[in-house]
N, CA, C and O atoms as a GROMACS GRO file, in nm:
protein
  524
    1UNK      N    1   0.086  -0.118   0.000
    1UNK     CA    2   0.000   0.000   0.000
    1UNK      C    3   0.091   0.124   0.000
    1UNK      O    4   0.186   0.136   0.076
    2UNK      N    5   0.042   0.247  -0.122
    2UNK     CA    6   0.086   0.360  -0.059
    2UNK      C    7   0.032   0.477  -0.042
    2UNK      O    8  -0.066   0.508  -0.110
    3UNK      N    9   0.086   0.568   0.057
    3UNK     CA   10   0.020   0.666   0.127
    3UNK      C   11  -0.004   0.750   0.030
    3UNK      O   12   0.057   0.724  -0.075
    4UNK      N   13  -0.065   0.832   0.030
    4UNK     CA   14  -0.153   0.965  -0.096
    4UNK      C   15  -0.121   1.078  -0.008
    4UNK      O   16  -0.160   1.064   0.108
    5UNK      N   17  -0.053   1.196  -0.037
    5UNK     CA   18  -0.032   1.312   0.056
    5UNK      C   19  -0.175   1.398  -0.057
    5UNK      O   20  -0.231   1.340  -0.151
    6UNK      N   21  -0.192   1.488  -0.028
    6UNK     CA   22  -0.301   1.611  -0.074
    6UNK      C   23  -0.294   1.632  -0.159
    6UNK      O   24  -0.380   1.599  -0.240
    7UNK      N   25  -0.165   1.709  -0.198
    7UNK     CA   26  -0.118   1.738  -0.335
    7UNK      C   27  -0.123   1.617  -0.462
    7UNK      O   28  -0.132   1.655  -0.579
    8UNK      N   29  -0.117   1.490  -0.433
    8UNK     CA   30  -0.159   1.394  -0.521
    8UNK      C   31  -0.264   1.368  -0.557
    8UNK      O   32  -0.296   1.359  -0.675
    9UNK      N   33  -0.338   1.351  -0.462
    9UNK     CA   34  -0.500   1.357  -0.501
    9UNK      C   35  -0.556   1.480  -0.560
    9UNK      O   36  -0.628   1.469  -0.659
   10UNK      N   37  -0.529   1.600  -0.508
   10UNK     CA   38  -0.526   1.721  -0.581
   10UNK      C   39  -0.509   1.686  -0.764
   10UNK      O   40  -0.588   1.674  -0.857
   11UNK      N   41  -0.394   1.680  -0.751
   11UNK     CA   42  -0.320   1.665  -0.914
   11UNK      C   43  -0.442   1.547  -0.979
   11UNK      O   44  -0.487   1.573  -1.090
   12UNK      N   45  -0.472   1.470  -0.935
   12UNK     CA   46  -0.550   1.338  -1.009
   12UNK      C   47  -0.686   1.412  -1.030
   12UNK      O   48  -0.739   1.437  -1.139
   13UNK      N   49  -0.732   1.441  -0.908
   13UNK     CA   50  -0.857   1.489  -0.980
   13UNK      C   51  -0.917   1.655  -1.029
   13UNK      O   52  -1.032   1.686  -1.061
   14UNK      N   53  -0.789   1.747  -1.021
   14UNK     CA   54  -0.820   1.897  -1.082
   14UNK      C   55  -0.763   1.837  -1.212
   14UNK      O   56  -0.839   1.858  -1.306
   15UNK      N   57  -0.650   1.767  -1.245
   15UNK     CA   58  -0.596   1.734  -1.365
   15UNK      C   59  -0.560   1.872  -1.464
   15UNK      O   60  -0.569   1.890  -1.586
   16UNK      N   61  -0.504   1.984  -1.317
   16UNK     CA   62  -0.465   2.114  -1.370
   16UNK      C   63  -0.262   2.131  -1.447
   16UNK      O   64  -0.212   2.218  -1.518
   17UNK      N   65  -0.208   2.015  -1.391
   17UNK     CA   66  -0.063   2.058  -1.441
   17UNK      C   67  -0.051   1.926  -1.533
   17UNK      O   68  -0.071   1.815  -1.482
   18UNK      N   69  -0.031   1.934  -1.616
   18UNK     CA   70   0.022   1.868  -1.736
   18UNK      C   71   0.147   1.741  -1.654
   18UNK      O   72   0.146   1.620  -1.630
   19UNK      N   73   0.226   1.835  -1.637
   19UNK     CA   74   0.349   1.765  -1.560
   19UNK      C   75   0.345   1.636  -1.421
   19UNK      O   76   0.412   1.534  -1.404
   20UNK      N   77   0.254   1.690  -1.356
   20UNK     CA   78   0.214   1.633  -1.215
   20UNK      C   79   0.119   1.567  -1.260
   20UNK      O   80   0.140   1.446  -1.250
   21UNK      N   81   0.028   1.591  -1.302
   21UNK     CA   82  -0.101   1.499  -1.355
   21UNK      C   83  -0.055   1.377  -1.400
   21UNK      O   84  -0.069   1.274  -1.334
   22UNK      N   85   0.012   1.380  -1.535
   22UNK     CA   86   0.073   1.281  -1.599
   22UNK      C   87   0.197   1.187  -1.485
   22UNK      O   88   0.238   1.071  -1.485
   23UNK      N   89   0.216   1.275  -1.422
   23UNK     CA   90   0.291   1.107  -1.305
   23UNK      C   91   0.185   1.057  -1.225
   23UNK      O   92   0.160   0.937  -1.233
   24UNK      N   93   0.104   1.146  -1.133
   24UNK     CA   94  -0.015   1.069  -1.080
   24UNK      C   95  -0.134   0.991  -1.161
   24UNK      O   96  -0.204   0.917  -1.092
   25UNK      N   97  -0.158   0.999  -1.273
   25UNK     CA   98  -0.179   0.931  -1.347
   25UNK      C   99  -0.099   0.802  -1.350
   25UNK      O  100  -0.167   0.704  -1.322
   26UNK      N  101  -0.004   0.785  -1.369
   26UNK     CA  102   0.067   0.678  -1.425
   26UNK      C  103   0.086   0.647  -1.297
   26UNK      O  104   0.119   0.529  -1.302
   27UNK      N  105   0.085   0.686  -1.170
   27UNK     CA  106   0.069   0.624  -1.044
   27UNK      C  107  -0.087   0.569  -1.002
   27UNK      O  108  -0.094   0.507  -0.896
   28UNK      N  109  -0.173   0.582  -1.055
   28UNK     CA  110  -0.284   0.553  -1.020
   28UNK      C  111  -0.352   0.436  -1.106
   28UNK      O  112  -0.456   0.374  -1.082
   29UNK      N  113  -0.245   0.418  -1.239
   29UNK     CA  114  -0.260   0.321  -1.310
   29UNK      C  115  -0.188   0.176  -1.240
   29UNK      O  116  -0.232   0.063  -1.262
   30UNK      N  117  -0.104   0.195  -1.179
   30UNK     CA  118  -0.050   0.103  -1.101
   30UNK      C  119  -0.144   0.006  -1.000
   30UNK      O  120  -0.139  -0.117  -1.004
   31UNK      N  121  -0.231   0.083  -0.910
   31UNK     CA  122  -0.316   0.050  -0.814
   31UNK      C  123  -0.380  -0.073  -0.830
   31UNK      O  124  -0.400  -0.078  -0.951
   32UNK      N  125  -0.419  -0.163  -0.785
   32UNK     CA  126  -0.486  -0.295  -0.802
   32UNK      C  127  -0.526  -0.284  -0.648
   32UNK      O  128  -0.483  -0.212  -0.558
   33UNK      N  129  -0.633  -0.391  -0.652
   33UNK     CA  130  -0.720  -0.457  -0.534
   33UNK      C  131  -0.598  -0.505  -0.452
   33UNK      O  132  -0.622  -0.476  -0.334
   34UNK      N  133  -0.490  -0.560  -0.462
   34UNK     CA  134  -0.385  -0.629  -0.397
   34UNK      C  135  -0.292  -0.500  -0.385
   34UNK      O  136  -0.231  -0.488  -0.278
   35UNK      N  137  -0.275  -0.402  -0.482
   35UNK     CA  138  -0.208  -0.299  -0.458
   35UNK      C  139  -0.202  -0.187  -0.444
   35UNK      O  140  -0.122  -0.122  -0.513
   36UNK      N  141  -0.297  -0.117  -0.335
   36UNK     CA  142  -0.333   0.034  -0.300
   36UNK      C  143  -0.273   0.145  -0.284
   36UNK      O  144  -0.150   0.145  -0.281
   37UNK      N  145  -0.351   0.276  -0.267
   37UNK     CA  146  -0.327   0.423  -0.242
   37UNK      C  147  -0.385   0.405  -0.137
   37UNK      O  148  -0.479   0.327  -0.121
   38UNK      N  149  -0.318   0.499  -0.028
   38UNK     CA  150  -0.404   0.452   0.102
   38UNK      C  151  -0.429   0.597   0.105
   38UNK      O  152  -0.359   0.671   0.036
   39UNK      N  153  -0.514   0.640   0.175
   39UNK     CA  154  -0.618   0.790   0.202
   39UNK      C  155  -0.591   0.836   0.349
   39UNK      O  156  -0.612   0.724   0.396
   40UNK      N  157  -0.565   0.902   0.443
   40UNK     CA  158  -0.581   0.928   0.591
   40UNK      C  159  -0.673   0.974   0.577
   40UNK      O  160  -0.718   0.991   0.464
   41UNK      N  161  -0.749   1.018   0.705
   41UNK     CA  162  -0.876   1.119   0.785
   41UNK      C  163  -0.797   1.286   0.724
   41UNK      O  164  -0.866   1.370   0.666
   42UNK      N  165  -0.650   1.307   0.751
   42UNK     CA  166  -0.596   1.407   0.734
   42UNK      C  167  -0.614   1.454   0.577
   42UNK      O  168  -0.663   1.564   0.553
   43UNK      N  169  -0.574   1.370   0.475
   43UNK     CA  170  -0.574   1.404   0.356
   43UNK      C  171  -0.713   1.407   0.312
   43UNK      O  172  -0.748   1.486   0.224
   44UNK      N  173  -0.777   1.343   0.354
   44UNK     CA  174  -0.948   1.400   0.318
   44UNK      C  175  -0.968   1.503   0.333
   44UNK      O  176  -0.965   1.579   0.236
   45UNK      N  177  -0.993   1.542   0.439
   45UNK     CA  178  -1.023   1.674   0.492
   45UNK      C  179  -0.924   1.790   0.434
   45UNK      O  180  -0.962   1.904   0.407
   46UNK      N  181  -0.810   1.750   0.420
   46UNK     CA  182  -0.732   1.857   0.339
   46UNK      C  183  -0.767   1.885   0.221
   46UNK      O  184  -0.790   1.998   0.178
   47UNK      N  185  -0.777   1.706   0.120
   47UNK     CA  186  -0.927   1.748   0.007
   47UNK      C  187  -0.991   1.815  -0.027
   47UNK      O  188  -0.973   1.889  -0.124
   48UNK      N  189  -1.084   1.811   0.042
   48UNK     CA  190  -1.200   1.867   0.068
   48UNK      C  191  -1.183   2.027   0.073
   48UNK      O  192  -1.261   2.102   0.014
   49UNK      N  193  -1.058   2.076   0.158
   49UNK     CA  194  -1.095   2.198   0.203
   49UNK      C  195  -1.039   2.245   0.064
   49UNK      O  196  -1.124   2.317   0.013
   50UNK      N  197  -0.904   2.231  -0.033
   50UNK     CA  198  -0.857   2.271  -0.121
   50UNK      C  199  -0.941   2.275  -0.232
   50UNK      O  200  -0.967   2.382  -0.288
   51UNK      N  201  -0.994   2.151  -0.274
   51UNK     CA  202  -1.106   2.162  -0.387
   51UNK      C  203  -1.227   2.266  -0.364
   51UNK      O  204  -1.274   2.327  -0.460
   52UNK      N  205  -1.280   2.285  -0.226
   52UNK     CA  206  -1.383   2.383  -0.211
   52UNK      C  207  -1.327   2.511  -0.267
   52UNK      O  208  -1.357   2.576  -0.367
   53UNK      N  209  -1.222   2.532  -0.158
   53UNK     CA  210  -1.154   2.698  -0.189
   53UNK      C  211  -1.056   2.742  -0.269
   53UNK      O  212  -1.045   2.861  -0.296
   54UNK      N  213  -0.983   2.660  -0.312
   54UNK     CA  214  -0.888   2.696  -0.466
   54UNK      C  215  -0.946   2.655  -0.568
   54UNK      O  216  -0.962   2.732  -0.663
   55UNK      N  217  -0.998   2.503  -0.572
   55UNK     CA  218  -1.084   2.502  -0.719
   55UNK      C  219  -1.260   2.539  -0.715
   55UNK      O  220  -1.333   2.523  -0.813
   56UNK      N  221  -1.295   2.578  -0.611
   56UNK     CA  222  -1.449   2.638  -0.622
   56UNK      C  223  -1.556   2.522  -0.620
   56UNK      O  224  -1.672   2.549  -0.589
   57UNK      N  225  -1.514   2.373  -0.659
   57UNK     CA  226  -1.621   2.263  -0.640
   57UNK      C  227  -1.751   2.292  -0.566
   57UNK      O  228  -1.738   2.329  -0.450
   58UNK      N  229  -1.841   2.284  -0.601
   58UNK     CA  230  -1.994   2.337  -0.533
   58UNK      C  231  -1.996   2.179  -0.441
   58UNK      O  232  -1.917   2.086  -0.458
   59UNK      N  233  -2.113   2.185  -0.342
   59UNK     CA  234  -2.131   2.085  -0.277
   59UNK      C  235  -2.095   1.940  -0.305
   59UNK      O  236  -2.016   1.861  -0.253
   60UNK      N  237  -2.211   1.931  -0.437
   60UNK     CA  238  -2.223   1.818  -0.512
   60UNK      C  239  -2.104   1.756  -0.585
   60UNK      O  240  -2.071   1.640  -0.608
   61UNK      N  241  -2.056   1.863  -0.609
   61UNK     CA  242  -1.942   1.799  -0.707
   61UNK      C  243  -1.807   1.734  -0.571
   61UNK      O  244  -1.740   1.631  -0.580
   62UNK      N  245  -1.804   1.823  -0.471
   62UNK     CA  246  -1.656   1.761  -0.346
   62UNK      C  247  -1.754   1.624  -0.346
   62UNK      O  248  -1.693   1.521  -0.372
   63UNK      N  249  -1.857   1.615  -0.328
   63UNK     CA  250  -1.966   1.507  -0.218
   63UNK      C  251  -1.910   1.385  -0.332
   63UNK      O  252  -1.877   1.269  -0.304
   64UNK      N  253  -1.912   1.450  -0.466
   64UNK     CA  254  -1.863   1.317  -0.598
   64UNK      C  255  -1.771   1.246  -0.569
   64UNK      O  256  -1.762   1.124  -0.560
   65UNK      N  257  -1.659   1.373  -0.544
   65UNK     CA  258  -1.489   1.320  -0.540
   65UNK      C  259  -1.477   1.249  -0.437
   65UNK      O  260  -1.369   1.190  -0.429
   66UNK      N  261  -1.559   1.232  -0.342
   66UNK     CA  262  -1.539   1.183  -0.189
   66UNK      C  263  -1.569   1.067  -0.197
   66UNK      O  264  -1.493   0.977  -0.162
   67UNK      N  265  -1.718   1.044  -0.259
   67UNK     CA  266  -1.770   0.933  -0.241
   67UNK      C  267  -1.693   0.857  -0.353
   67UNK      O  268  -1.706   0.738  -0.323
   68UNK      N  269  -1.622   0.867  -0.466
   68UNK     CA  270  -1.543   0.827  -0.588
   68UNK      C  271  -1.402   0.726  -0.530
   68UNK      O  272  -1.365   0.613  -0.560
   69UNK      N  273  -1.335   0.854  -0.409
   69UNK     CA  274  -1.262   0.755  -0.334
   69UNK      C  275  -1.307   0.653  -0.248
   69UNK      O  276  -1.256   0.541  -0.258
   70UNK      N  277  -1.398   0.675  -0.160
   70UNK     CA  278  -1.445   0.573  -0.104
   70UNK      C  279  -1.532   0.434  -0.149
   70UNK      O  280  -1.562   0.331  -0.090
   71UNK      N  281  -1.551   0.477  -0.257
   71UNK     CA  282  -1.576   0.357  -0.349
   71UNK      C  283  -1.491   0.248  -0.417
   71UNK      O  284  -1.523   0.135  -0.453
   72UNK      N  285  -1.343   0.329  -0.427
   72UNK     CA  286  -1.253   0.297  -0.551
   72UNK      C  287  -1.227   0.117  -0.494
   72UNK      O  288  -1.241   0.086  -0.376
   73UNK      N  289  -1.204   0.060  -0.557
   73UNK     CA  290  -1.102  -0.048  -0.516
   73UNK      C  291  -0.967  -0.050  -0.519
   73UNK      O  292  -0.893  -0.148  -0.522
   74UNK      N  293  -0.942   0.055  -0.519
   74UNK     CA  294  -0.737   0.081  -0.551
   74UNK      C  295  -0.707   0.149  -0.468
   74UNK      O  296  -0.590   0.185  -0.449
   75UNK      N  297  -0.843   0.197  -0.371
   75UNK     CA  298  -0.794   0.302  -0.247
   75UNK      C  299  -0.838   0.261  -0.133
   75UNK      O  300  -0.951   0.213  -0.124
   76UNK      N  301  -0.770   0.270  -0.047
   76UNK     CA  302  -0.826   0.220   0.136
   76UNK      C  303  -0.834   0.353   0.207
   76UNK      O  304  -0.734   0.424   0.213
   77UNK      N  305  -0.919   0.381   0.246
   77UNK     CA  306  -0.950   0.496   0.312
   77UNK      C  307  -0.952   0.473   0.430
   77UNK      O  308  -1.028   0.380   0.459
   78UNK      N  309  -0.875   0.541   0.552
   78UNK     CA  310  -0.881   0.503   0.653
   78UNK      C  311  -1.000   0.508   0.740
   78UNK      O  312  -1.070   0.571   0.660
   79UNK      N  313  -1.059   0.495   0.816
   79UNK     CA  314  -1.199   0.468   0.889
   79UNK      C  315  -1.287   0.530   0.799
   79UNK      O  316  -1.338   0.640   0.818
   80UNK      N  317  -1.311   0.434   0.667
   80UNK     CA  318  -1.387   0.476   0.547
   80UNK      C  319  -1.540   0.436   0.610
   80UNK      O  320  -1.632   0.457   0.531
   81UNK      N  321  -1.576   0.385   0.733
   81UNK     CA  322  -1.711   0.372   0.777
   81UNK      C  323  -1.746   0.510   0.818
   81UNK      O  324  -1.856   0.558   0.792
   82UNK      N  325  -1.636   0.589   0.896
   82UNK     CA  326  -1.690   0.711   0.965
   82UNK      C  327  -1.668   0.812   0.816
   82UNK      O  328  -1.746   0.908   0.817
   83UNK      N  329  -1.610   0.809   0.738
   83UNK     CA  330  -1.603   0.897   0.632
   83UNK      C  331  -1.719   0.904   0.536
   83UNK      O  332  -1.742   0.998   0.460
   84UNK      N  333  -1.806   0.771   0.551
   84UNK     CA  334  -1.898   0.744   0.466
   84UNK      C  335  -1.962   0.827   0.582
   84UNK      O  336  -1.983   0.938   0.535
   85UNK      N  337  -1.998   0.823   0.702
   85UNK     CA  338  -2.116   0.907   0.773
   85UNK      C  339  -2.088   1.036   0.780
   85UNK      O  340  -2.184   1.105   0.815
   86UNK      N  341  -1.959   1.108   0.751
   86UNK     CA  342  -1.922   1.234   0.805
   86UNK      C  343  -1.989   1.284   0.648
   86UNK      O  344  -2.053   1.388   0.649
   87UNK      N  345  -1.975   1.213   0.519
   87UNK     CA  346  -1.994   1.225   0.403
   87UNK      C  347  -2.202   1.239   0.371
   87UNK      O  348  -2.267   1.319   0.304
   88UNK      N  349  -2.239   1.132   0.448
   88UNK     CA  350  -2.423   1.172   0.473
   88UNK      C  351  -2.415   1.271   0.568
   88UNK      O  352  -2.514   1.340   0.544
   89UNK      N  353  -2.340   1.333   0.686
   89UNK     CA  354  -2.405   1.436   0.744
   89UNK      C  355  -2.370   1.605   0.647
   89UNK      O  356  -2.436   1.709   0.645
   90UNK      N  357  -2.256   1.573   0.585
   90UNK     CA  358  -2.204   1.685   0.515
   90UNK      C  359  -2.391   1.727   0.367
   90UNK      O  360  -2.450   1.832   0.342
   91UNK      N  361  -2.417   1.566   0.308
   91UNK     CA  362  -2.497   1.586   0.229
   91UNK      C  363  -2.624   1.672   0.302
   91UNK      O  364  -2.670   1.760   0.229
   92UNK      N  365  -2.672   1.661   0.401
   92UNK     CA  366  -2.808   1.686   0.475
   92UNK      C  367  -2.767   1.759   0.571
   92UNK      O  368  -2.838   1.771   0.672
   93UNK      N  369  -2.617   1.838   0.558
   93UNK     CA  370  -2.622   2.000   0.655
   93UNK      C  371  -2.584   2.125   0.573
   93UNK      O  372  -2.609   2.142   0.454
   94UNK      N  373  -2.535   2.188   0.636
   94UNK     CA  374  -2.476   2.301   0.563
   94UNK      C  375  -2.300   2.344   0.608
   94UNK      O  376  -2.228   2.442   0.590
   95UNK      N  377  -2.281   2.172   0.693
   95UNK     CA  378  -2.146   2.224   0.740
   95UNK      C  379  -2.048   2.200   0.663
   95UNK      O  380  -2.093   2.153   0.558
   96UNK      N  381  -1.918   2.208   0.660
   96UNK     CA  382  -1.806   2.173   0.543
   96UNK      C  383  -1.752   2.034   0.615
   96UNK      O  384  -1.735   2.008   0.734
   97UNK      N  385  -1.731   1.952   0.493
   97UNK     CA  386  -1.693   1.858   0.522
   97UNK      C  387  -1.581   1.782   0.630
   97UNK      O  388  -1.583   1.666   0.670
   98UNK      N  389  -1.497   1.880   0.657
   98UNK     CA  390  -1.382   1.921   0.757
   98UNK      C  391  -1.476   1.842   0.900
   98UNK      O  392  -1.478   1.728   0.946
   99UNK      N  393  -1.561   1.996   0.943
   99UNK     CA  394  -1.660   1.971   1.071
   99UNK      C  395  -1.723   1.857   1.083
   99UNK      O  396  -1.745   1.806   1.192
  100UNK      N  397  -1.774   1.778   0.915
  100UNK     CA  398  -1.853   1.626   0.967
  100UNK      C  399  -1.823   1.571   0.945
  100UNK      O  400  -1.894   1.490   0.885
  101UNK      N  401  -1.602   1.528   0.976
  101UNK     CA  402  -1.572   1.398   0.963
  101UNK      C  403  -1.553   1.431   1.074
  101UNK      O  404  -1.607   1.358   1.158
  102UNK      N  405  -1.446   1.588   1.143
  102UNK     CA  406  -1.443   1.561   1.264
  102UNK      C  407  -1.546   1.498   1.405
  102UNK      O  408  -1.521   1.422   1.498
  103UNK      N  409  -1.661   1.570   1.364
  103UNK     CA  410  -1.768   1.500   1.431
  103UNK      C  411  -1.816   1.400   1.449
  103UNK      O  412  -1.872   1.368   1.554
  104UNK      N  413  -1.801   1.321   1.334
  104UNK     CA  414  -1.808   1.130   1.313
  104UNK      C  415  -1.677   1.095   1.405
  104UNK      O  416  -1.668   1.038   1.514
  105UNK      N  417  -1.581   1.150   1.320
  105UNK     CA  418  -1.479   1.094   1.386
  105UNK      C  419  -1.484   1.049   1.584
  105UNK      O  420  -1.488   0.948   1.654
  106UNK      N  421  -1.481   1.199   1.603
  106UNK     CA  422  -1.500   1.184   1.753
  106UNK      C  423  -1.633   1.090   1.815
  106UNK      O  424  -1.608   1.023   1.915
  107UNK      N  425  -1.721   1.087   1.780
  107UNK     CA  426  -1.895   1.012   1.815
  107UNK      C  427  -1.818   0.891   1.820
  107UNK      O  428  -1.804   0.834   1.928
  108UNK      N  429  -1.762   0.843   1.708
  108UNK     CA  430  -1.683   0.688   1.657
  108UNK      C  431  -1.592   0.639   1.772
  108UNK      O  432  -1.565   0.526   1.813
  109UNK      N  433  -1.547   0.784   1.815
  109UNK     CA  434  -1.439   0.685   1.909
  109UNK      C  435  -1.550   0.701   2.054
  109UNK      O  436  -1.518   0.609   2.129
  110UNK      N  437  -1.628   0.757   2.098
  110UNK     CA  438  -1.711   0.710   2.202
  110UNK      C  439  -1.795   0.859   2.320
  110UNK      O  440  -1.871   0.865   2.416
  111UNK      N  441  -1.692   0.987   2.200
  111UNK     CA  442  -1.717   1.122   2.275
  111UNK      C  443  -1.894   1.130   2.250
  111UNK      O  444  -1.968   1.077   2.167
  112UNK      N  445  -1.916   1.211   2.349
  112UNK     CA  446  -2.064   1.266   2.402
  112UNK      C  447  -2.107   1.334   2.301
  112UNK      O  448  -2.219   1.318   2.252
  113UNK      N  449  -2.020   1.418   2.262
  113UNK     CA  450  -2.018   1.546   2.170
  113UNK      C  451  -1.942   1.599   2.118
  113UNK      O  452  -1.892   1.505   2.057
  114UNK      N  453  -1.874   1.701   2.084
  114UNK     CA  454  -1.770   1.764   2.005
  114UNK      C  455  -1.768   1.934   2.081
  114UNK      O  456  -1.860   1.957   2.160
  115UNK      N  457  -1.730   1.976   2.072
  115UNK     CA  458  -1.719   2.115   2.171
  115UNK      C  459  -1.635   2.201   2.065
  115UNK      O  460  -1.526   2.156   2.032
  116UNK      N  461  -1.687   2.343   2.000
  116UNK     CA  462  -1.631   2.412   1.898
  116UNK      C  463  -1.684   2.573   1.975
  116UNK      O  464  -1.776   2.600   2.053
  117UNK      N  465  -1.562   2.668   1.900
  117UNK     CA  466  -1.632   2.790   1.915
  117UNK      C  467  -1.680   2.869   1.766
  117UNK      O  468  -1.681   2.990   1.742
  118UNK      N  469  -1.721   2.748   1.672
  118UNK     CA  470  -1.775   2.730   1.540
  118UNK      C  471  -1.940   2.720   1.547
  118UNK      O  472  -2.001   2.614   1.547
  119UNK      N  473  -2.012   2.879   1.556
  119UNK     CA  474  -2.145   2.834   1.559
  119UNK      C  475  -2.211   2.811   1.420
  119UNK      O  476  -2.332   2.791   1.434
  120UNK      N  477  -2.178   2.809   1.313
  120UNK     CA  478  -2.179   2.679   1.151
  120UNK      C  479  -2.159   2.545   1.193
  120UNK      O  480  -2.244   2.465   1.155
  121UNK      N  481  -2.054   2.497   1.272
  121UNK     CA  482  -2.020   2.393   1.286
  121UNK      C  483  -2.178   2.339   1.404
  121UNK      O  484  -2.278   2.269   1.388
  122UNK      N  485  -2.144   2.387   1.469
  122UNK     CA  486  -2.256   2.407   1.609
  122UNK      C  487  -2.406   2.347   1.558
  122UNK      O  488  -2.480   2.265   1.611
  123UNK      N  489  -2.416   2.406   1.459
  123UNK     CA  490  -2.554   2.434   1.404
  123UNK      C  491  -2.582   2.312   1.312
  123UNK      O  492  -2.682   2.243   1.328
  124UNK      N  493  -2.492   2.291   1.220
  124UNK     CA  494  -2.487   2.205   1.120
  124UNK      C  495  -2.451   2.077   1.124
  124UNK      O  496  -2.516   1.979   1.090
  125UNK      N  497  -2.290   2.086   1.189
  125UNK     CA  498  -2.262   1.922   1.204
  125UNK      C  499  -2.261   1.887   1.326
  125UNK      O  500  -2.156   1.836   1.364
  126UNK      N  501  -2.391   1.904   1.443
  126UNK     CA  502  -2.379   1.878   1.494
  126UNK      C  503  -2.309   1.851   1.616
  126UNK      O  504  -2.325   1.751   1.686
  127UNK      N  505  -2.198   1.984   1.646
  127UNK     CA  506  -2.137   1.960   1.762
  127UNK      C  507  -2.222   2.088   1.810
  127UNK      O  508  -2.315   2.154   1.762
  128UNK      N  509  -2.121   2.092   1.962
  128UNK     CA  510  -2.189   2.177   2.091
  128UNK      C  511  -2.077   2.315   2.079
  128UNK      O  512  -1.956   2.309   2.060
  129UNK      N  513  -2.156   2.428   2.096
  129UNK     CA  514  -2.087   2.569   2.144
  129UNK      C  515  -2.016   2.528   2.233
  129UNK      O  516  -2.039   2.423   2.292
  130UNK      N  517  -1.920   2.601   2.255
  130UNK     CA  518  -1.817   2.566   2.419
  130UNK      C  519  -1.844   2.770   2.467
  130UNK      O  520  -1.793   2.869   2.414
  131UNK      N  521  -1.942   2.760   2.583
  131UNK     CA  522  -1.957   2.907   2.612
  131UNK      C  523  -1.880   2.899   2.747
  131UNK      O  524  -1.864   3.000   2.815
   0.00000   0.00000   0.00000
């Protein structure tokens, strides 16, 4: 298996530099069921936040790229159960995807709640104000 930093996944799916594209490409052609790209919680969310705000992706279209990896068979996503739920609460709020993995994330490991001084986050994905 190998690890995927941001900037790779970036390059694969803006498919903005000629140069970089064309090696992650030819790295992604490699991938098999026996031989993976592995995904962190970190590089998602870094995902996510870059495609929103440097390439402009509207909801639907990050919600594509997300669910595209977590589908793939050439990619292991790390706690791809809580990414798939942080991924339905992101569809049915208004929070950024960032706030509803962290929020899965934490519920997953056994927290009460999540505590932010993010009242978007608060509101949307489900965590608590910290007043």
């Amino acid at each position: 298996m190998i690890g995927l930093d941001t900037n790779v996944l970036v390059r694969y799916f803006a498919q903005d530099d000629p140069h970089q594209s064309a090696k992650v490409n030819a790295l992604f052609a490699t991938f098999t069921a026996e031989h993976k790209g592995f995904v962190s919680l970190l590089t998602l969310a870094e995902l996510a936040w870059v495609l929103r705000r440097a390439f402009h992706l509207d909801r639907q279209e990050l919600a594509s790229v997300i669910e595209k990896i977590l589908n793939s068979q050439d990619m292991t996503v790390e706690q791809a159960e809580v990414c798939w739920s942080a991924l339905h609460l992101f569809l049915a709020s208004r929070a950024d995807f960032s706030d509803c993995l962290m929020e899965r994330s934490c519920r997953a490991r056994g927290c009460d709640y999540t505590v932010t001084f993010d009242s978007q986050a608060a509101k949307s994905a489900g965590m608590r104000l910290l007043r």
